[in-house]
N, C-alpha and C positions, 0 to 999 in steps of 0.2 A: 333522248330525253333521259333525264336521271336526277332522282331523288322531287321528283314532282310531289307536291303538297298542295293539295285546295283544300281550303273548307269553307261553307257556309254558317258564318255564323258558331254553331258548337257543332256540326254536325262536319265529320272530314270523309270528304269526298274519294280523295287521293290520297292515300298517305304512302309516301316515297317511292315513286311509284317511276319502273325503269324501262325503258321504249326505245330498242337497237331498230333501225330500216337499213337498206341497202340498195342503193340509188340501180334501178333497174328492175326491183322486185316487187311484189305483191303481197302483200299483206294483209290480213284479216285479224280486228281486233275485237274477240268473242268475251260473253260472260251474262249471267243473268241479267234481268233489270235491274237496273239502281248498284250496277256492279263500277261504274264509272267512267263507262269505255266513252262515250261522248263526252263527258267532261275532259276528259284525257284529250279529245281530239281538239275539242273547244280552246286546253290552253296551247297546244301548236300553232291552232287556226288565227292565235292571236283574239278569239271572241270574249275568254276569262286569262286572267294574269293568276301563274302560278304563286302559293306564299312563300315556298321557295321549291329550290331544284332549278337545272337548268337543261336549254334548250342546246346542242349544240348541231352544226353541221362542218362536215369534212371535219371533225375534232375539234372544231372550234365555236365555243360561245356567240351565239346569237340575243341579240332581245327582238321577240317577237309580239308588239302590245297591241298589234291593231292586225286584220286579216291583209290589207295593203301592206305592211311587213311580211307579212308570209307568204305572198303573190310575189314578191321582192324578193327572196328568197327561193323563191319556185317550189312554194310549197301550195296545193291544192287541196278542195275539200268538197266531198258530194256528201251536202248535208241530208237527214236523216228525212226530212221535211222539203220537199223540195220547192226553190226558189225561185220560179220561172214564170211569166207573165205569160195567162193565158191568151190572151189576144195578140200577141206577138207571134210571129214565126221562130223558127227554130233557129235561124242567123239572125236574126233581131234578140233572141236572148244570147247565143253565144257572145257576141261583139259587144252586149250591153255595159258600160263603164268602160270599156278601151276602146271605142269605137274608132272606125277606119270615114274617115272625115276628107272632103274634098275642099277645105276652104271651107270660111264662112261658119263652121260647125256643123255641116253638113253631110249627114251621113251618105260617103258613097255604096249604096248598095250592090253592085258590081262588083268592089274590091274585097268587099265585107263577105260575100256568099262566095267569092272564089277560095277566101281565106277559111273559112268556114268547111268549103269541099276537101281543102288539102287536108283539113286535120282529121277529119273523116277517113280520107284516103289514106291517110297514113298509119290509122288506129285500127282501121279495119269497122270502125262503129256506126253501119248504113241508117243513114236516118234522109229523110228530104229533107234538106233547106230550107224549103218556102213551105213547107207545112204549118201550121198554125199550132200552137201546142197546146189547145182544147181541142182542136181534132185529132190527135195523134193517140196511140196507150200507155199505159202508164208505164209500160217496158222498153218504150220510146223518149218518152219524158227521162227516166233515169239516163238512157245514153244522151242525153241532152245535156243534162248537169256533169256527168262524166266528159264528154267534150267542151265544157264549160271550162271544169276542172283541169284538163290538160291545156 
């Protein structure tokens, strides 16, 4: 990201504001409240459209206006507020919007919970599958959104 500019209205949010990552690494974007770092993530996430600056990846310019662009992209985001249906299990939220379908529009649950175990498996981030995520903690729920995210 580089030379990003939001503002609301008179009030600038972002002003030119320059964001290197490296595909492998981790990253933490720190600063008081109201310092911007969510809006910063917001115009990656595609949630806000930067007024200018741009987005690129591997060097090369992206437009990112809707978070389906940035999924597209294979860019992910474990929002600050998390977005997970409480009545739902844990592979009922992961799979939610790309669901693994048997025909009909029917979700195979079988495909869905094995797809769900491998990514667990793979991340290291034990959580059950068929837990319900109003019974789970809230230290649960984030790795939920974060294997969402991946």
């Amino acid at each position: 990201m580089s030379g990003i500019v939001k503002t609301f209205g008179t009030f600038t949010a972002l002003d030119h504001v320059d964001l290197t990552v490296r595909k492998g690494t981790i990253h933490a974007v720190l600063g008081e409240n109201g310092a911007g770092k969510s809006t910063l993530m917001n115009v990656l996430y595609g949630l806000y459209q930067a007024d200018e600056g741009q987005v690129c990846l591997n060097g090369e310019p992206v437009e990112i206006n809707t978070p389906n662009d940035a999924i597209a992209h294979g860019i992910g985001m474990v929002h600050q507020h998390f977005m997970l249906v409480d009545n739902f299990t844990v592979t009922q939220n992961i799979v939610l919007g790309s669901e693994v379908c048997r025909g009909a529009g029917i979700l195979d649950m079988k495909k869905a919970r094995e797809k769900v175990r491998q990514i667990i498996e793979q991340y290291g981030l034990e959580v059950d599958p068929d837990a319900k995520i109003e019974d789970i903690s809230v230290g649960m729920q984030q790795r939920v959104e974060i294997l969402k995210a991946l």
